[in-house]
ZALORO-222624 format. One record per atom (N, C-alpha, C, O, CB): residue number from 1; chain; x, y, z; residue in three letters. Coordinates in pm, 1 decimal. Glycine has a CB too. Layout:
+-----+--------+----------+----------+----------+--------+
: num : chaine :        u :        v :        w : residu :
+-----+--------+----------+----------+----------+--------+
: NUM :      A :        X :        Y :        Z :    ALA :
...
+-----+--------+----------+----------+----------+--------+
END
This chain:
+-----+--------+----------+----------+----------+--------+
: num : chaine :        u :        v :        w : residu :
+-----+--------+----------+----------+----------+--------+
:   1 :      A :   9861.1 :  11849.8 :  14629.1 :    UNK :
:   1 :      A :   9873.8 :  11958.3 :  14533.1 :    UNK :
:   1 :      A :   9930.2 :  12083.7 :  14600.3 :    UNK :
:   1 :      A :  10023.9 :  12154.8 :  14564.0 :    UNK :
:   1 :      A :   9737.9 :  11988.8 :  14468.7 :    UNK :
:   2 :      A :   9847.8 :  12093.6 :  14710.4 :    UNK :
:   2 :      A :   9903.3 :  12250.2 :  14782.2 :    UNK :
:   2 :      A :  10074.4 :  12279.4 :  14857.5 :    UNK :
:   2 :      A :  10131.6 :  12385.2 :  14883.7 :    UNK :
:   2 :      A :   9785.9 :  12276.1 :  14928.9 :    UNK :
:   3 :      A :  10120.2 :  12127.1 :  14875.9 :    UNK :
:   3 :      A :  10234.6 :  12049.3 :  14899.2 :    UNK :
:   3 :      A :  10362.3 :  12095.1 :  14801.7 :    UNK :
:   3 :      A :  10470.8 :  12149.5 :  14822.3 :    UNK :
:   3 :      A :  10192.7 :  11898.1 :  14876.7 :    UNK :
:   4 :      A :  10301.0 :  12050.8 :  14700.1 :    UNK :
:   4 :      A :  10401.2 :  12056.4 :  14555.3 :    UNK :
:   4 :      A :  10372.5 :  12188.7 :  14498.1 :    UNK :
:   4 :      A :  10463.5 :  12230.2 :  14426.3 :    UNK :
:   4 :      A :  10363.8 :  11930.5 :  14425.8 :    UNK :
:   5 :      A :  10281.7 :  12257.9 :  14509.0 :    UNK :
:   5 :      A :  10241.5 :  12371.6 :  14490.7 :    UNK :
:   5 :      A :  10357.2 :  12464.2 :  14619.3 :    UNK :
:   5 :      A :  10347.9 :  12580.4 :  14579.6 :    UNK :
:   5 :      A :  10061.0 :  12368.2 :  14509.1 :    UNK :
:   6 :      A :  10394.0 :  12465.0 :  14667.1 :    UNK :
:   6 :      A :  10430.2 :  12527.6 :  14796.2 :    UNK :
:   6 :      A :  10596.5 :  12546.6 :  14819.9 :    UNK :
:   6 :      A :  10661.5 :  12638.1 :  14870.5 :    UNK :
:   6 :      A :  10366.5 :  12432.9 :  14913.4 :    UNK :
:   7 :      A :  10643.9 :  12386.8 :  14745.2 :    UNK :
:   7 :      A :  10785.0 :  12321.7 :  14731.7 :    UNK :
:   7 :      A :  10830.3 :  12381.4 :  14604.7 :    UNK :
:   7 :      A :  10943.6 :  12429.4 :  14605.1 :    UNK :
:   7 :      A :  10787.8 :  12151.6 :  14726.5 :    UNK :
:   8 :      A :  10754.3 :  12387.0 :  14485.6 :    UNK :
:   8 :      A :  10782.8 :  12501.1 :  14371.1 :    UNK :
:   8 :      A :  10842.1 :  12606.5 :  14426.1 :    UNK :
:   8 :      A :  10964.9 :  12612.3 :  14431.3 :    UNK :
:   8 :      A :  10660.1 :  12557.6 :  14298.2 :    UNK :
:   9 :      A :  10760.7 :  12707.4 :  14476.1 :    UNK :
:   9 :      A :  10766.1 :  12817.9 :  14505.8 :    UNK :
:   9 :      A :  10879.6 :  12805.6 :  14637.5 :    UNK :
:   9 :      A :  10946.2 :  12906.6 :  14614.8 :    UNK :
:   9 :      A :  10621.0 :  12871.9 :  14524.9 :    UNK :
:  10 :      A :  10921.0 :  12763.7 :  14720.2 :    UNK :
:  10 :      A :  10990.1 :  12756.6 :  14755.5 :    UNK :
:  10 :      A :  11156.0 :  12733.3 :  14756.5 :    UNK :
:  10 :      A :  11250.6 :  12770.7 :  14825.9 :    UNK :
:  10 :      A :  10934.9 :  12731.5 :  14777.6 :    UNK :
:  11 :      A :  11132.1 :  12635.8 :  14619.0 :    UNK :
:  11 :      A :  11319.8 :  12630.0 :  14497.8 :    UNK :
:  11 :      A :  11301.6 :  12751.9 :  14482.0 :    UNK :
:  11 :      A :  11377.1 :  12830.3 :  14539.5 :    UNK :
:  11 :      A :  11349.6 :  12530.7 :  14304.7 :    UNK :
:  12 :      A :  11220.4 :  12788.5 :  14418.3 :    UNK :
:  12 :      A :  11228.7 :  12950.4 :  14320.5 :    UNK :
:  12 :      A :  11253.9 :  13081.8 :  14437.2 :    UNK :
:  12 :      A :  11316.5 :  13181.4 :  14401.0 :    UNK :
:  12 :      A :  11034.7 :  12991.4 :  14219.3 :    UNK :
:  13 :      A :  11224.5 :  13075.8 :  14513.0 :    UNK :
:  13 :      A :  11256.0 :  13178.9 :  14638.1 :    UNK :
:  13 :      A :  11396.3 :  13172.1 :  14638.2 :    UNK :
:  13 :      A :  11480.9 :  13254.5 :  14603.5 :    UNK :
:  13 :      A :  11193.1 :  13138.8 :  14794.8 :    UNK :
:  14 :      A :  11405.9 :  13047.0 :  14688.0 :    UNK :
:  14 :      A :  11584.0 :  13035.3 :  14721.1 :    UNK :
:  14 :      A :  11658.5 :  13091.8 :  14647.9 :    UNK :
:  14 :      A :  11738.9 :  13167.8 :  14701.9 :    UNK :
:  14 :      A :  11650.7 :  12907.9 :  14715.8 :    UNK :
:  15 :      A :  11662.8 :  13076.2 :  14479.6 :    UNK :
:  15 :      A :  11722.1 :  13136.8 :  14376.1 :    UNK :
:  15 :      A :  11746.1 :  13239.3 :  14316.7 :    UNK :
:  15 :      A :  11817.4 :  13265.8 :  14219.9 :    UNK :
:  15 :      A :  11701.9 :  13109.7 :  14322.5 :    UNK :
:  16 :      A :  11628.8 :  13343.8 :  14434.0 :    UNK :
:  16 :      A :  11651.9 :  13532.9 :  14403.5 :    UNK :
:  16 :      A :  11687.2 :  13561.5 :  14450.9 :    UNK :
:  16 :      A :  11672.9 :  13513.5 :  14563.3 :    UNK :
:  16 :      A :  11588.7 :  13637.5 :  14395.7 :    UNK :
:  17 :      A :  11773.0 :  13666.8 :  14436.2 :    UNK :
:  17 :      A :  11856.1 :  13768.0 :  14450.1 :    UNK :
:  17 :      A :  11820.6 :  13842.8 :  14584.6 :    UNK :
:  17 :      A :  11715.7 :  13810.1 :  14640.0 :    UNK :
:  17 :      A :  11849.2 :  13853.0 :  14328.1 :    UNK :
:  18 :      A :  11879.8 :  13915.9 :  14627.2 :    UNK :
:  18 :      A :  11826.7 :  13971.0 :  14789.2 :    UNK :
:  18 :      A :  11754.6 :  14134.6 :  14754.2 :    UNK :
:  18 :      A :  11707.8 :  14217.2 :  14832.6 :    UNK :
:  18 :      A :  12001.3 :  13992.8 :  14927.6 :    UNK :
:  19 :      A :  11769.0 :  14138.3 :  14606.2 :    UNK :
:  19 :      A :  11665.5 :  14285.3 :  14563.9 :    UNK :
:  19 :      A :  11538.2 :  14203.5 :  14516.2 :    UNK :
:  19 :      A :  11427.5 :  14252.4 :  14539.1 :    UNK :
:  19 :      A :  11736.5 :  14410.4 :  14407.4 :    UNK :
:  20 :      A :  11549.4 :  14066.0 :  14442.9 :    UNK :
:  20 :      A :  11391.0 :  14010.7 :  14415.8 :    UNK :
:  20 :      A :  11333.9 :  13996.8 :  14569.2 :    UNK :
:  20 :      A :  11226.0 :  14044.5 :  14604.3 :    UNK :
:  20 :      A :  11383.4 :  13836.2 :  14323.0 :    UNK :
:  21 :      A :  11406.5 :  13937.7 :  14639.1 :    UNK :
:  21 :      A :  11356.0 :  13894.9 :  14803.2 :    UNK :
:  21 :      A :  11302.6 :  14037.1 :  14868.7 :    UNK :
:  21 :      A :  11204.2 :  14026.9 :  14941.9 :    UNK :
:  21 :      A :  11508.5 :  13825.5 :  14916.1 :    UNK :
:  22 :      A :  11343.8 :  14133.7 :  14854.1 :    UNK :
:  22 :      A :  11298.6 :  14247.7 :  14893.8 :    UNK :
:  22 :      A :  11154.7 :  14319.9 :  14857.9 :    UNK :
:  22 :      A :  11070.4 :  14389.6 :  14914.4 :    UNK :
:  22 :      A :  11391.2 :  14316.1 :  14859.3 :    UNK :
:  23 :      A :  11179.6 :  14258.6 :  14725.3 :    UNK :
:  23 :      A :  11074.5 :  14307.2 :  14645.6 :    UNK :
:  23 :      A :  10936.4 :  14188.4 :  14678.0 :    UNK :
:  23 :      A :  10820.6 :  14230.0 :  14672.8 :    UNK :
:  23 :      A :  11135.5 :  14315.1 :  14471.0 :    UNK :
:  24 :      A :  10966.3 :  14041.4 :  14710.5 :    UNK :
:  24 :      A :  10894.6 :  13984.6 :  14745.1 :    UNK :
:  24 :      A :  10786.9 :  14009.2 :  14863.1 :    UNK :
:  24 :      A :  10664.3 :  14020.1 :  14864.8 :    UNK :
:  24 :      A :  10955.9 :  13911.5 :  14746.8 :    UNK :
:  25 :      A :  10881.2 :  14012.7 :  14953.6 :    UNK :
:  25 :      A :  10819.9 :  14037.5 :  15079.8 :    UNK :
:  25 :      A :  10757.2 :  14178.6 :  15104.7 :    UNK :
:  25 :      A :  10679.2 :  14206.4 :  15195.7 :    UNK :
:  25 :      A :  10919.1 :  14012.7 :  15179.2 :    UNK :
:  26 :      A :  10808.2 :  14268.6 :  15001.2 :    UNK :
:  26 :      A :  10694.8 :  14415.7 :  15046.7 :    UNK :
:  26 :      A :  10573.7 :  14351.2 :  14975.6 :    UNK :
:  26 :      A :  10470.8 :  14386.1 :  15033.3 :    UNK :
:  26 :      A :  10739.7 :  14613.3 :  14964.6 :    UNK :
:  27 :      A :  10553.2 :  14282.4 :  14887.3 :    UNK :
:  27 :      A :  10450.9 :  14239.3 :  14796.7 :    UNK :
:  27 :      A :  10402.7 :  14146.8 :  14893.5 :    UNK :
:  27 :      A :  10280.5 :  14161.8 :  14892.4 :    UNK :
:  27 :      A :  10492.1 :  14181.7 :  14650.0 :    UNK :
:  28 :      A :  10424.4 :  14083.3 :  14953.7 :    UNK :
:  28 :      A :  10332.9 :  13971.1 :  15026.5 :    UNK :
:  28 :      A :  10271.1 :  14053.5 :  15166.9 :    UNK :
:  28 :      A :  10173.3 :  14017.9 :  15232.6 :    UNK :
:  28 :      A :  10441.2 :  13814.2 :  15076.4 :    UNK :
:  29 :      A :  10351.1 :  14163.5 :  15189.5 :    UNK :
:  29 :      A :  10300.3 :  14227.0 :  15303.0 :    UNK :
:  29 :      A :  10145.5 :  14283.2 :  15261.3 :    UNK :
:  29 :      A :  10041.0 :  14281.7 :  15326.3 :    UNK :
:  29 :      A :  10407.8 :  14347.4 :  15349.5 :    UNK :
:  30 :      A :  10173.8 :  14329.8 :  15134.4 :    UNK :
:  30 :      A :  10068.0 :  14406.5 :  15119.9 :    UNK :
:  30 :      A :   9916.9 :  14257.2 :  15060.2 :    UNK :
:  30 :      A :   9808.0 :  14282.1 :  15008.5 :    UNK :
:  30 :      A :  10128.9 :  14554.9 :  14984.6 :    UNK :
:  31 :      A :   9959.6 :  14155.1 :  15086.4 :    UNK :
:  31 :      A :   9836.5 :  14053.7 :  15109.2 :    UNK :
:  31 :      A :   9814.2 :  14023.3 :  15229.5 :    UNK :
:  31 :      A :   9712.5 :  13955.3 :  15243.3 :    UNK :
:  31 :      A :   9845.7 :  13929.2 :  15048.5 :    UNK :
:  32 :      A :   9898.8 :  14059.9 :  15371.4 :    UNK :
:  32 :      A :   9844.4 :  14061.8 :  15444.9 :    UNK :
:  32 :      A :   9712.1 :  14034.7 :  15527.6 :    UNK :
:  32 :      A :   9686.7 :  14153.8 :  15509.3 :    UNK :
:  32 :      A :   9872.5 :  14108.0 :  15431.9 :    UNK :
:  33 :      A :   9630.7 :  14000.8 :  15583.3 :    UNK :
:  33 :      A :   9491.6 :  14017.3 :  15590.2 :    UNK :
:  33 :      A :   9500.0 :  14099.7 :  15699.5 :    UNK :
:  33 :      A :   9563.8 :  14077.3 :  15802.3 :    UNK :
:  33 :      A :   9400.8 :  13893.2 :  15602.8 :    UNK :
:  34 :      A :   9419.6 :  14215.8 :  15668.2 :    UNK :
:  34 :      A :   9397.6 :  14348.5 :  15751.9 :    UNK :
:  34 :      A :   9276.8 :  14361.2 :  15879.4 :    UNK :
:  34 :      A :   9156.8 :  14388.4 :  15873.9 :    UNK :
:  34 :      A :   9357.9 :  14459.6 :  15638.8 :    UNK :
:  35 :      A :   9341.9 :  14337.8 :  15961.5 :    UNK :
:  35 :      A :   9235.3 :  14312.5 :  16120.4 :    UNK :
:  35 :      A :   9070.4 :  14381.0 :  16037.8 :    UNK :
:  35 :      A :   9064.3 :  14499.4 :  16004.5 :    UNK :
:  35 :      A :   9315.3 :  14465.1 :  16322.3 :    UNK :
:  36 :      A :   8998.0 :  14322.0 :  16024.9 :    UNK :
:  36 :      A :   8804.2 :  14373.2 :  16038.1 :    UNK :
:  36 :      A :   8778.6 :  14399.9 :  16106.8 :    UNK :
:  36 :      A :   8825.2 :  14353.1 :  16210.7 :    UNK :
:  36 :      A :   8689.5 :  14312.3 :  16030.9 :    UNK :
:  37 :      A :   8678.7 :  14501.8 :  16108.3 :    UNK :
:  37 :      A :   8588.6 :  14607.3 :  16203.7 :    UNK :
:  37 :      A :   8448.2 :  14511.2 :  16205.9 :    UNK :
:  37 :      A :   8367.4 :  14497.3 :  16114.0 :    UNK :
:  37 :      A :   8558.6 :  14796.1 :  16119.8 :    UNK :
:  38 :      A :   8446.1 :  14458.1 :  16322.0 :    UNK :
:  38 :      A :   8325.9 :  14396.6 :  16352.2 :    UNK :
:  38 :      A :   8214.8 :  14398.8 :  16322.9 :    UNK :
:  38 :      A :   8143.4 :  14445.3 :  16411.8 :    UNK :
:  38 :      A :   8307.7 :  14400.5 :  16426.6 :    UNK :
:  39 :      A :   8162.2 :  14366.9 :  16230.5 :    UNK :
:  39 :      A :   8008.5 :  14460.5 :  16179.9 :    UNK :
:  39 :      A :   7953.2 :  14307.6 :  16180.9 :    UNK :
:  39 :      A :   8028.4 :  14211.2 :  16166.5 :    UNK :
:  39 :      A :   7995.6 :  14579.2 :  15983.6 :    UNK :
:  40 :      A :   7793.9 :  14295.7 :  16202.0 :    UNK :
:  40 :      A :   7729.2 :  14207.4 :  16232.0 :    UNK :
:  40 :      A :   7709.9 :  14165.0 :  16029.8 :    UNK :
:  40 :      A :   7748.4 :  14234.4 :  15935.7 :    UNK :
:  40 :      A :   7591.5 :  14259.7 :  16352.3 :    UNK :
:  41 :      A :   7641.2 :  14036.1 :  16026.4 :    UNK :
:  41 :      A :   7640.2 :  14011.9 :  15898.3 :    UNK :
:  41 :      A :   7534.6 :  14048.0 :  15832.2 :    UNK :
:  41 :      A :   7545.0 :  14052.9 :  15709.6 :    UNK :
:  41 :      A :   7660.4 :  13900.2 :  15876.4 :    UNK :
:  42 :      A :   7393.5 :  14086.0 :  15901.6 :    UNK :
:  42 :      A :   7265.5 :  14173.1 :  15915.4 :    UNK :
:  42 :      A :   7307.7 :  14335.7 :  15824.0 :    UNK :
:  42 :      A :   7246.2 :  14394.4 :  15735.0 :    UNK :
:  42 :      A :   7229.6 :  14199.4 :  16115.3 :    UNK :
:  43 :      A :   7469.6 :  14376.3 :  15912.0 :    UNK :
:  43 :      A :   7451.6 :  14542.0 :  15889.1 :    UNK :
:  43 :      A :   7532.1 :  14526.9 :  15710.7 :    UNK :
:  43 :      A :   7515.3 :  14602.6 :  15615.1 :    UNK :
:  43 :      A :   7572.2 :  14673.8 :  16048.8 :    UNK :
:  44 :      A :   7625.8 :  14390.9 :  15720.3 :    UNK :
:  44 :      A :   7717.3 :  14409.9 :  15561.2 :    UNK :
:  44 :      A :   7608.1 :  14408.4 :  15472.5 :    UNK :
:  44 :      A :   7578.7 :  14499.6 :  15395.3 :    UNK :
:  44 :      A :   7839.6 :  14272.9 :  15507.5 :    UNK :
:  45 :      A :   7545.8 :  14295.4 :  15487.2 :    UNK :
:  45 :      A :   7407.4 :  14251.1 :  15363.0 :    UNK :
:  45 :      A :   7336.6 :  14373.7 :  15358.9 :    UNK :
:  45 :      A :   7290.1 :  14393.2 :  15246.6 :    UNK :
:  45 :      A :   7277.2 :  14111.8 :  15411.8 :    UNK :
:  46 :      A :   7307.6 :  14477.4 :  15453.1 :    UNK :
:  46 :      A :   7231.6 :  14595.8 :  15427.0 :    UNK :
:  46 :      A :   7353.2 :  14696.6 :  15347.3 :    UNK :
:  46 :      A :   7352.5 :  14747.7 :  15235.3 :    UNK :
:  46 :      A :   7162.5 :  14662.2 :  15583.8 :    UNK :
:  47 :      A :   7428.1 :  14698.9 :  15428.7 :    UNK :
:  47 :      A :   7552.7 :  14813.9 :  15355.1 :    UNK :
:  47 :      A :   7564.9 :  14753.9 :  15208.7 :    UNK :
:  47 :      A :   7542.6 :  14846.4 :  15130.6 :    UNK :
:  47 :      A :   7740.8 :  14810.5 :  15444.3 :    UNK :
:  48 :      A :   7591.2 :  14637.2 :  15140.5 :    UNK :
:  48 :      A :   7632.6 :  14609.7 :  15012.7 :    UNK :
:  48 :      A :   7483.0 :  14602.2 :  14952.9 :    UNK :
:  48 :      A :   7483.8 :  14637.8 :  14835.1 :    UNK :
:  48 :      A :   7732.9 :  14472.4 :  14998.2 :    UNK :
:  49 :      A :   7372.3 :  14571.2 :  14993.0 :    UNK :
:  49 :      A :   7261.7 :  14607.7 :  14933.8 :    UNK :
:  49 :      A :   7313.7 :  14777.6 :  14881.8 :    UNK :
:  49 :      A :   7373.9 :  14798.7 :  14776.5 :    UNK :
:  49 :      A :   7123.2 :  14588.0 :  15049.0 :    UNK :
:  50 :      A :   7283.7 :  14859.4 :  14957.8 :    UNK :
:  50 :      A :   7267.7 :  15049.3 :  14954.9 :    UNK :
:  50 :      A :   7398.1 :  15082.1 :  14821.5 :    UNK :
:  50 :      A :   7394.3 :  15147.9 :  14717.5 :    UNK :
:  50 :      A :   7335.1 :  15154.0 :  15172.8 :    UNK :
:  51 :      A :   7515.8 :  14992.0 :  14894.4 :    UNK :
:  51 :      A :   7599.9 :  15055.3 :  14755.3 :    UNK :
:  51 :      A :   7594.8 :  14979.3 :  14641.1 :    UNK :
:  51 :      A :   7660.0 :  15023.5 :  14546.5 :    UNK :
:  51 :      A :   7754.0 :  15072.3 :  14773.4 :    UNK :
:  52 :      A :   7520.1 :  14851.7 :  14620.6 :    UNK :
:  52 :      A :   7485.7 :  14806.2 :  14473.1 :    UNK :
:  52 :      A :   7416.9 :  14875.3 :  14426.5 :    UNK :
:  52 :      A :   7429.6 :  14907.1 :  14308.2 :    UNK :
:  52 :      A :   7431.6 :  14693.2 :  14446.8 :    UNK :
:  53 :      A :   7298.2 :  14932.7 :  14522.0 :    UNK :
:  53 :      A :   7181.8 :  15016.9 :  14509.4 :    UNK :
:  53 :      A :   7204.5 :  15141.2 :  14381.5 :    UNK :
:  53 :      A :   7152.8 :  15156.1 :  14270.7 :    UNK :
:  53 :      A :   7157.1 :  15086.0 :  14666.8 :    UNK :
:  54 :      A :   7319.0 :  15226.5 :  14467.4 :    UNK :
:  54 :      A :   7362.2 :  15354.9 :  14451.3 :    UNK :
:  54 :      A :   7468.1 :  15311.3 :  14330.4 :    UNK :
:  54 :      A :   7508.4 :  15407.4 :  14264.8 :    UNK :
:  54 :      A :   7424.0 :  15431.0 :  14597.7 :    UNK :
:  55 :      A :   7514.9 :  15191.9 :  14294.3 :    UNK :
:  55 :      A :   7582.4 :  15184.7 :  14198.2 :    UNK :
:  55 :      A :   7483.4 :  15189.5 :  14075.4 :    UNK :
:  55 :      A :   7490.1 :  15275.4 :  13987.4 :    UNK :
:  55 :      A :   7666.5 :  15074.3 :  14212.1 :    UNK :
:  56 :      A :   7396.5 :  15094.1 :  14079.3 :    UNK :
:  56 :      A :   7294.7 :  15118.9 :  13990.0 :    UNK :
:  56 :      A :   7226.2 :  15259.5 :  13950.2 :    UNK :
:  56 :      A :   7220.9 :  15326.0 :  13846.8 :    UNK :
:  56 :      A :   7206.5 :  15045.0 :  14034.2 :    UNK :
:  57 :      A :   7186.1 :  15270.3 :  14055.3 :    UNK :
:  57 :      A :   7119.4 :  15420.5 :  14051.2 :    UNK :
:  57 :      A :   7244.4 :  15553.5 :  14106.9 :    UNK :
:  57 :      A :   7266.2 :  15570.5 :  14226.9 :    UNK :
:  57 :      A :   6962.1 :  15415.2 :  14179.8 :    UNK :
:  58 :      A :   7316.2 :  15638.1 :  13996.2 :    UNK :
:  58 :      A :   7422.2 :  15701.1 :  14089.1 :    UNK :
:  58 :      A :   7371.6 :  15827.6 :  14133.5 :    UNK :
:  58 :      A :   7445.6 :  15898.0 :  14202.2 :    UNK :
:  58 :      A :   7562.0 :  15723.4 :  14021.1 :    UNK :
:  59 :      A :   7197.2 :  15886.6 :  14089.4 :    UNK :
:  59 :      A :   7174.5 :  16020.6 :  14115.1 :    UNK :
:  59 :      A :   7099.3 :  15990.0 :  14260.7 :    UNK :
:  59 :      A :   7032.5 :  16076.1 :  14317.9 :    UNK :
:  59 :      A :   7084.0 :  16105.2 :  13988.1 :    UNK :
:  60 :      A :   7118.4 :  15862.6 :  14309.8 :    UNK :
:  60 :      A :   7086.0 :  15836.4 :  14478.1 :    UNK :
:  60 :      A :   7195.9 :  15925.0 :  14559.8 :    UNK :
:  60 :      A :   7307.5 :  15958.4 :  14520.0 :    UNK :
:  60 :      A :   7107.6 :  15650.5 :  14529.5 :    UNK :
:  61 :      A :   7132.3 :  15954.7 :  14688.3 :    UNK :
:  61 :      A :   7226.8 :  15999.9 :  14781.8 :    UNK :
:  61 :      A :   7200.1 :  15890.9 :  14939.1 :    UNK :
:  61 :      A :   7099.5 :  15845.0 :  14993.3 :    UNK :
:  61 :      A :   7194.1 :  16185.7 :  14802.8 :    UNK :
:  62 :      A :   7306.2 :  15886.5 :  14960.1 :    UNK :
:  62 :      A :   7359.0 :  15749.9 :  15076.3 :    UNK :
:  62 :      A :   7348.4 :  15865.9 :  15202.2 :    UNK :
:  62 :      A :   7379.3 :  15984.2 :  15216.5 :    UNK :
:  62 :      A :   7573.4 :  15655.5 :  15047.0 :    UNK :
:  63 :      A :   7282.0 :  15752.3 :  15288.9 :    UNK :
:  63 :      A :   7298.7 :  15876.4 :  15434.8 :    UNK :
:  63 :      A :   7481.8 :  15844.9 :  15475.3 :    UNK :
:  63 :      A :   7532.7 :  15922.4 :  15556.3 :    UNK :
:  63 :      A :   7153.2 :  15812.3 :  15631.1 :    UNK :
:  64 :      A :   7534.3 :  15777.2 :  15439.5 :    UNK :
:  64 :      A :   7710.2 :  15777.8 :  15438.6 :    UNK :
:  64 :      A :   7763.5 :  15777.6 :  15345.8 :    UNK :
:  64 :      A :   7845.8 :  15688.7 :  15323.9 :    UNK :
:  64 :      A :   7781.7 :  15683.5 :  15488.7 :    UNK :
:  65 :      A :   7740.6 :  15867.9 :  15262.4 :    UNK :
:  65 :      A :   7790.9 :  15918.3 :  15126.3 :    UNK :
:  65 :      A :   7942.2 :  15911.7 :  15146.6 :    UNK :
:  65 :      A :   8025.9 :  15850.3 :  15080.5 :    UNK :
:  65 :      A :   7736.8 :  16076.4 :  15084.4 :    UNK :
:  66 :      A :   7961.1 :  16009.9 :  15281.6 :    UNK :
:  66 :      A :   8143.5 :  16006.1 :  15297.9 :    UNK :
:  66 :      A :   8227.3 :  15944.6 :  15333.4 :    UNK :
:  66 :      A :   8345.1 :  15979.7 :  15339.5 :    UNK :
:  66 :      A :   8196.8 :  16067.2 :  15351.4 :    UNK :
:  67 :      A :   8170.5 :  15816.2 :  15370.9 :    UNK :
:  67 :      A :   8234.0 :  15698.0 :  15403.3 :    UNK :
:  67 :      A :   8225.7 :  15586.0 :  15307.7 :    UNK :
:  67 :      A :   8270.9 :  15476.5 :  15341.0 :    UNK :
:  67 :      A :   8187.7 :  15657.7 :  15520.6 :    UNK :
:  68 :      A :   8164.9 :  15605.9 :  15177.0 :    UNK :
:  68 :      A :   8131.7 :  15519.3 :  15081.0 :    UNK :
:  68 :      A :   8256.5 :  15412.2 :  15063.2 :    UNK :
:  68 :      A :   8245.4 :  15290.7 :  15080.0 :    UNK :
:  68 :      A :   8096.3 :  15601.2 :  14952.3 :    UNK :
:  69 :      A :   8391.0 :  15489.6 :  15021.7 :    UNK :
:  69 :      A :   8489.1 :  15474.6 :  14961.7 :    UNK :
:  69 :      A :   8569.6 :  15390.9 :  15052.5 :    UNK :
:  69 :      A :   8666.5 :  15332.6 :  15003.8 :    UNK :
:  69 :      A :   8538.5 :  15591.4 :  14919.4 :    UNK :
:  70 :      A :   8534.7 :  15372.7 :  15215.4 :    UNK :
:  70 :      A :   8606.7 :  15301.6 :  15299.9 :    UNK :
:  70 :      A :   8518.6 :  15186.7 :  15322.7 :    UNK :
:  70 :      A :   8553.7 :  15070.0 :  15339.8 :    UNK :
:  70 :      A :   8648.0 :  15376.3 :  15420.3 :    UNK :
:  71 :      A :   8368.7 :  15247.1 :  15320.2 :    UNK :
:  71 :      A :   8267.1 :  15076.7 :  15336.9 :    UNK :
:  71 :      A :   8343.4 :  14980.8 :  15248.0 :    UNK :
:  71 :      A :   8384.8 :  14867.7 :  15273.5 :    UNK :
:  71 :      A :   8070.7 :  15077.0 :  15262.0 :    UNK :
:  72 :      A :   8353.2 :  15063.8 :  15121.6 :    UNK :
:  72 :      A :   8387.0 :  14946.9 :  14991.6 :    UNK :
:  72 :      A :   8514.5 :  14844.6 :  15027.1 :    UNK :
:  72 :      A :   8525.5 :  14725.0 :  15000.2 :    UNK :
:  72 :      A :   8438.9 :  15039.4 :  14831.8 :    UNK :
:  73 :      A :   8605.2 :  14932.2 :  15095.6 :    UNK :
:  73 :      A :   8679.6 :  14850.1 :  15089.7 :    UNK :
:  73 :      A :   8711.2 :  14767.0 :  15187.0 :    UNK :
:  73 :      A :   8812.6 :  14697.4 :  15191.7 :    UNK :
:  73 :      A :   8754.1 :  14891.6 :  15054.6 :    UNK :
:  74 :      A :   8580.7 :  14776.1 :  15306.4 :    UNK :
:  74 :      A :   8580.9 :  14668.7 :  15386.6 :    UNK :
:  74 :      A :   8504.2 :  14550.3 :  15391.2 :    UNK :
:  74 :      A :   8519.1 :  14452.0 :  15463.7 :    UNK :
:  74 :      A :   8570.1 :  14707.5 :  15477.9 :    UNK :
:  75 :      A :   8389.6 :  14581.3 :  15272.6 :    UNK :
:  75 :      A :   8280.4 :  14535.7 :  15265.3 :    UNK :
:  75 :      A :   8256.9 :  14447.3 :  15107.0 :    UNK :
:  75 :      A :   8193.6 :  14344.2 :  15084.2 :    UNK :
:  75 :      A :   8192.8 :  14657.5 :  15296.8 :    UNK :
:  76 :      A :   8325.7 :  14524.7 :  15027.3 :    UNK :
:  76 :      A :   8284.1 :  14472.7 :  14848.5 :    UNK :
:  76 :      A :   8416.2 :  14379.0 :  14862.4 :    UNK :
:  76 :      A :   8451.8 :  14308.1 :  14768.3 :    UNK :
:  76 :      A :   8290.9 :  14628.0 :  14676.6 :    UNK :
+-----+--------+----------+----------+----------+--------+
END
């Protein structure tokens, strides 16, 4: 499946234009997988506990309130 799945997409590449191809590859860049910051699996399960927490409850205050917005997006 992932074979023929793969060989599709591969006719169809061939057949765009060098502005779709352009447009492809900034788009696949940005799926990339982005190097992780080492965090033990102890500290994520606590960090995504605190911000489900604080999602639920939003008049909580986080002792990393100002880093909320970057946990999330290493962590959710």
């Amino acid at each position: 499946m992932m074979n023929t799945t793969a060989e599709i997409l591969k006719s169809k590449i061939e057949n765009f234009n060098p502005e779709m191809l352009e447009t492809l590859a900034k788009m696949m860049e940005s799926f990339e997988v982005k190097s992780q910051v080492a965090i033990s699996q102890f500290h994520l399960d606590e960090i995504l506990y605190r911000i489900r927490f604080h999602n639920e409850n939003p008049a909580t205050k986080l002792d990393f309130y100002e880093n909320i917005s970057e946990l999330k997006r290493y962590c959710a």
